[in-house]
C-alpha positions, 0 to 999 in steps of 0.5 A: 474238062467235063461239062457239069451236069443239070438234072432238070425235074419237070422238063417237060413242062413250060419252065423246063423246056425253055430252062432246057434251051437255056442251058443246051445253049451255054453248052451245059449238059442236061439230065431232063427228068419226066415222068412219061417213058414216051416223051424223051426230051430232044437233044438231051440225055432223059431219065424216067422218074417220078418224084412219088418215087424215091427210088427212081428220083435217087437214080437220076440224081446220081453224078449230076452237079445241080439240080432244078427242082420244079413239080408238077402242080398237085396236092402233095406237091409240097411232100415230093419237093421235100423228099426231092431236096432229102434225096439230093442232100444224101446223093451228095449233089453240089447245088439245088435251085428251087423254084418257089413262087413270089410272095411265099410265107407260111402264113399266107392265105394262098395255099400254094404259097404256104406250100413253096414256104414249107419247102424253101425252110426245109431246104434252108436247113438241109445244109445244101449249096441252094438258091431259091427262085420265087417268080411272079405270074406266068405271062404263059398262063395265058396260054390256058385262056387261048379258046376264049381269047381267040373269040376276042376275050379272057376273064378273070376275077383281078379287076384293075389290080397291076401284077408283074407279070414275068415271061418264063422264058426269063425265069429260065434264064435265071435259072440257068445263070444261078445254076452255073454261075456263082455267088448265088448260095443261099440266095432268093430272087424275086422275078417279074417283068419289068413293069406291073400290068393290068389285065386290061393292059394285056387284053390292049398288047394281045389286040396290038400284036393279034391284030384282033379286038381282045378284051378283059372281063372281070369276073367274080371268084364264084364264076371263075371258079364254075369255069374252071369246075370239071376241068381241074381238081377241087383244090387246085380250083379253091388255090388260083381262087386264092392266088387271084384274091390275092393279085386282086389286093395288089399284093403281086405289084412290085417290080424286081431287077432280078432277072436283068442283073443274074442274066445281063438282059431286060425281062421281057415286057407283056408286049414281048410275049404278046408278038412272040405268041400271037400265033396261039391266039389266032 
């Protein structure tokens, strides 16, 4: 009997490449879509597509058993994943895992919840075999604050408020446990570690594991936002000013079993990631 086949949108990208490990390990045969001809991905079969473009999409669609879909952060991410979910329907491809963000609803503030809600409801009445996966907070986000980690501080305007905080490693292993396994139609999970932390609590697990003082600065959205003014683009700045606002109103502090019962292992603690990525933080 063939391996079924697992188109991965976004491959190259964190979720992607750990998901890509995940699966290749289980035996799986991956499609990985990127948008770049000069990045094929190792090991795997790559197709060049990008989700502008409904012609390229359709023909990496064509013969998988699932799909992965996970976009690129953008202004019109919302209108690709829609026209990704349309595509896969009409290619006629037996499963659909999305992946959302926790505490999607279309009437949130944030506006990138509002997007992941708009596309989870489209998908809801497409009529596909679909599971919805809405992580927490990227431990691997703070990756992006590394330079000012590794002069020993990070800032961030969420003061003492806790978020449980998820490793994408484990968001990867749900998804490639929903993505061959079954029973997950029509499901959404909620990932996040085990535990909600503070970002002072994180600044105490990257000094333990760096064996460096780092510590946590609260910052207001104006200063967070000038920081980040010149290196992202206008709206993408405005979104994580609303995704903080709202882990700053505790919003993002529950803790779910999710990860430990689609993968049979406890998710990863702040202090897992913190060990395993020390050597970024030099």
């Amino acid at each position: 009997m063939n391996s079924p086949t697992v188109l991965v949108t976004g491959a190259t990208g964190t979720v992607g490449t750990d998901l890509i490990l995940a699966l290749r390990a289980q035996g799986v045969a991956v499609r990985a879509m990127t948008r770049n001809p000069d990045r094929p991905v190792p090991g795997v079969e790559t197709v060049v597509a990008d989700l502008r473009d409904p012609v390229s999409v359709a023909a990496a669609l064509k013969g998988v058993d699932a799909a992965f879909l996970n976009s690129p952060s953008a202004e019109e991410a919302a209108a690709n994943q829609i026209r990704f979910a349309d595509l896969a329907r009409d290619a006629g491809v037996p499963r659909l895992v999305l992946l959302s963000q926790y505490a999607a609803r279309t009437d949130s503030p944030v506006r990138f919840l509002r997007w992941h809600a708009e596309v989870e409801a489209h998908v809801q009445q497409l009529g596909l075999d679909h599971t919805v996966l809405r992580p927490n907070l990227y431990l691997q986000a703070l990756l992006s604050f590394a330079s000012t980690i590794a002069q020993g501080w990070f800032a961030a305007p969420i003061g003492d408020a806790a978020v449980s905080a998820i490793d994408t490693r484990d968001i990867a292993d749900a998804a490639a446990a929903v993505l061959t396994g079954t029973g997950h139609t029509g499901r959404t999970y909620t990932l996040t570690g085990p535990r909600a932390v503070t970002h002072r609590q994180i600044a105490e697990a990257l000094t333990t594991a760096t064996g460096r003082d780092i510590t946590f600065h609260d910052a207001t959205a104006d200063q967070f936002a000038a920081a980040l003014t010149g290196i992202l683009p206008p709206w993408q700045v405005d979104g994580l000013v609303e995704d903080y606002a709202h882990y700053a109103r505790g919003e993002a502090a529950a803790v779910h079993t999710s990860v430990s019962d689609l993968t049979g292992h406890p998710a990863r603690d702040v202090t897992d990631f913190a060990r395993d990525y020390s050597a970024a933080f030099a």
